[in-house]
N, C-alpha and C positions, 0 to 999 in steps of 0.2 A: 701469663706473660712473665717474664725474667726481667729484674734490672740491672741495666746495663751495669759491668764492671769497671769501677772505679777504682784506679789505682792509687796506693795506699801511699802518701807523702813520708819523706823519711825525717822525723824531726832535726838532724844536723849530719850533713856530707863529711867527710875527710877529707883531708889536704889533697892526694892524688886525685881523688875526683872529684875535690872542686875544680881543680886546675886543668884537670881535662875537660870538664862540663861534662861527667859521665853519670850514670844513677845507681848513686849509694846506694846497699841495701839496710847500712845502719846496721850490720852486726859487731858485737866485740866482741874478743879485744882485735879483731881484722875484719875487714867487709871482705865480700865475697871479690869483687876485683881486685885488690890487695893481694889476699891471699893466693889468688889464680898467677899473679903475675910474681909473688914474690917480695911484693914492698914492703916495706912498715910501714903499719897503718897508722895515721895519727889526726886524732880528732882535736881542734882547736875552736873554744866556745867564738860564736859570733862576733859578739862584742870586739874581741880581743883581737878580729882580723881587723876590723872599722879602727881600730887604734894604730896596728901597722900600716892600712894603709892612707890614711890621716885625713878622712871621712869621719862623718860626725854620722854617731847610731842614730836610728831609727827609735829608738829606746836610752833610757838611763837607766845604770842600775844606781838605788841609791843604799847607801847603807842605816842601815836603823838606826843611827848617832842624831840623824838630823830629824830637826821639829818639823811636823807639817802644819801649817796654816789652815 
């Protein structure tokens, strides 16, 4: 017996296809719908969208300056 095919998550989308809701293939330096279509492709860390659009992450990143208890 085979198991089933489970499709491989892409660890972070690009602007055009978050924005469409389409599936990243995560290549660089252009995903394959980018490139088919012509865009520039451009990948923007998570975090940094949660800050534009003025949502509070799911995560902190903290920087190593601070003491942890």
């Amino acid at each position: 017996m085979v198991a089933p095919r489970v499709p491989r998550r892409t660890a972070m989308a690009c602007q055009f296809c978050r924005g469409r809701k389409l599936k990243c293939d995560g290549s660089r330096p252009s995903c394959g719908n980018c490139n088919r279509r012509g865009y520039p492709c451009v990948y923007t860390p998570v975090y940094d969208i949660y800050l534009i659009q003025g949502r509070t992450p799911l995560i902190t990143l903290s920087s190593g300056s601070e003491q942890q208890k």
